[in-house]
C-alpha positions as CSV (number, residue, x, y, z in Angstrom):
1,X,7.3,-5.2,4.0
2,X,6.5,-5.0,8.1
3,X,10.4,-3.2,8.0
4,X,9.1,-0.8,5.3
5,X,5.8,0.3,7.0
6,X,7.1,1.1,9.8
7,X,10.2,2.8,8.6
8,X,8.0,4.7,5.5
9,X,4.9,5.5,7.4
10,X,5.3,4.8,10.8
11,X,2.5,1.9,10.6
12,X,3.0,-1.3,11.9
13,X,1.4,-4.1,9.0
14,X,0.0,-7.8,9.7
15,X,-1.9,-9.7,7.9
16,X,-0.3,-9.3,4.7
17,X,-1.8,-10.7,1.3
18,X,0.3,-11.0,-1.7
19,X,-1.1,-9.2,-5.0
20,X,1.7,-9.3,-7.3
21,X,5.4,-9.4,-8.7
22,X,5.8,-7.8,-11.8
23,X,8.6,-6.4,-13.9
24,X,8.7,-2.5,-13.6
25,X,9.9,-2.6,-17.6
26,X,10.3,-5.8,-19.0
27,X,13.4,-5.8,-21.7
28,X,14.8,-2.6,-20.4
29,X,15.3,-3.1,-16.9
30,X,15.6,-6.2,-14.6
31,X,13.6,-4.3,-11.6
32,X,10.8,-6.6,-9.5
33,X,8.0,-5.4,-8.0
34,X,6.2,-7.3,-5.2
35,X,3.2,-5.5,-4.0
36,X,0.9,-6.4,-0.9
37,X,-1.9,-5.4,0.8
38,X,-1.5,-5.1,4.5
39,X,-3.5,-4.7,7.7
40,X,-2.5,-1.7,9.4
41,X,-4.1,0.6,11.9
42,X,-3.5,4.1,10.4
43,X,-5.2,6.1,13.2
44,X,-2.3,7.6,14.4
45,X,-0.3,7.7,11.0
46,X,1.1,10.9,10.2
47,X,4.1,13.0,9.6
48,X,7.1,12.7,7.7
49,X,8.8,9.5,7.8
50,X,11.8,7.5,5.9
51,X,15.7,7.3,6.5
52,X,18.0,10.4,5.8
53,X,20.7,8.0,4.8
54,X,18.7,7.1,2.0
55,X,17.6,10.2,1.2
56,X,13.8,9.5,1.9
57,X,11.5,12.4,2.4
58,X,7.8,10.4,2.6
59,X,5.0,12.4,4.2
60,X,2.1,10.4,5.4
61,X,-1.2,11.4,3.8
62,X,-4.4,8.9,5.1
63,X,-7.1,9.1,3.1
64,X,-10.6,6.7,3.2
65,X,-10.4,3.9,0.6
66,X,-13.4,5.6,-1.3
67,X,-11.3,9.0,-1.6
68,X,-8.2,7.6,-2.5
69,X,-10.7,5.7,-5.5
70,X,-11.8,9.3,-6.4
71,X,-8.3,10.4,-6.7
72,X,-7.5,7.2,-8.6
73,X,-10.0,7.7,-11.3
74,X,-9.5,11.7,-11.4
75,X,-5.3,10.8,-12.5
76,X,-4.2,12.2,-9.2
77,X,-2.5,9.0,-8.6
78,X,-0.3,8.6,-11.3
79,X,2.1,5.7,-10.0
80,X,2.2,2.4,-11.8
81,X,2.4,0.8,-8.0
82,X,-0.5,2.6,-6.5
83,X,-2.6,2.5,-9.5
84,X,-2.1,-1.2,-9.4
85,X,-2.8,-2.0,-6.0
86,X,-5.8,0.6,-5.5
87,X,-7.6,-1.1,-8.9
88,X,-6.4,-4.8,-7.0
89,X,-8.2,-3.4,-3.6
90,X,-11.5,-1.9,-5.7
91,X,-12.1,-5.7,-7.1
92,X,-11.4,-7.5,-3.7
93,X,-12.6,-5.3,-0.8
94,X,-15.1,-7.9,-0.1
95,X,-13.0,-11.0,0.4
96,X,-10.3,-8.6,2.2
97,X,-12.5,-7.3,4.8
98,X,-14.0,-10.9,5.5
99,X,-10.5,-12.3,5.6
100,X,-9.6,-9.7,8.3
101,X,-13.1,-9.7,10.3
102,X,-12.6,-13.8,10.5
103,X,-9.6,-13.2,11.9
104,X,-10.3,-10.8,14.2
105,X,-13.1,-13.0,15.7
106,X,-10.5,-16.1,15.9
């Protein structure tokens, strides 16, 4: 995940909190997907990021959580992944930003 961040958005990530590992299509496909929520200061996140090699083209967009809900709920977002962990982060904003603020105080 920290390898990803950093090679996908340019972010480093810490903290990270596991949310789930679910089968992209059960019966028809194999395919895992483990999502997390990660700490990552996205001040200076921007631009396009991702490895030619792969053929990744993945342009940075930072949004507040609040807009990225709007978008949620207007079908904007329309992947399973982000749907998932967006609706995950809407329940448990609360206990995440504790978690990180007692941490930051340690």
């Amino acid at each position: 995940m920290k390898r990803e961040g950093l090679e996908e958005a340019g972010c480093g990530i810490s903290d990270l909190i596991p949310l789930y590992d679910y089968l992209v299509s059960p019966g028809g496909t194999t395919e895992r997907i483990a999502l997390y929520c990660g700490r990552v200061d996205a001040t200076q996140a921007e631009g396009v990021h991702g490895l030619s090699e792969e053929g990744e083209d993945i342009k940075v967009h930072v949004v507040t959580l609040d807009t990225a809900l709007k978008l949620l709920k207007s079908g904007k977002i329309n992947s399973a992944s982000s749907i998932i962990s967006l609706q995950w982060l809407a329940l448990n904003r609360d206990d995440v930003h504790t978690l990180w603020s007692a941490k930051k105080q340690s």
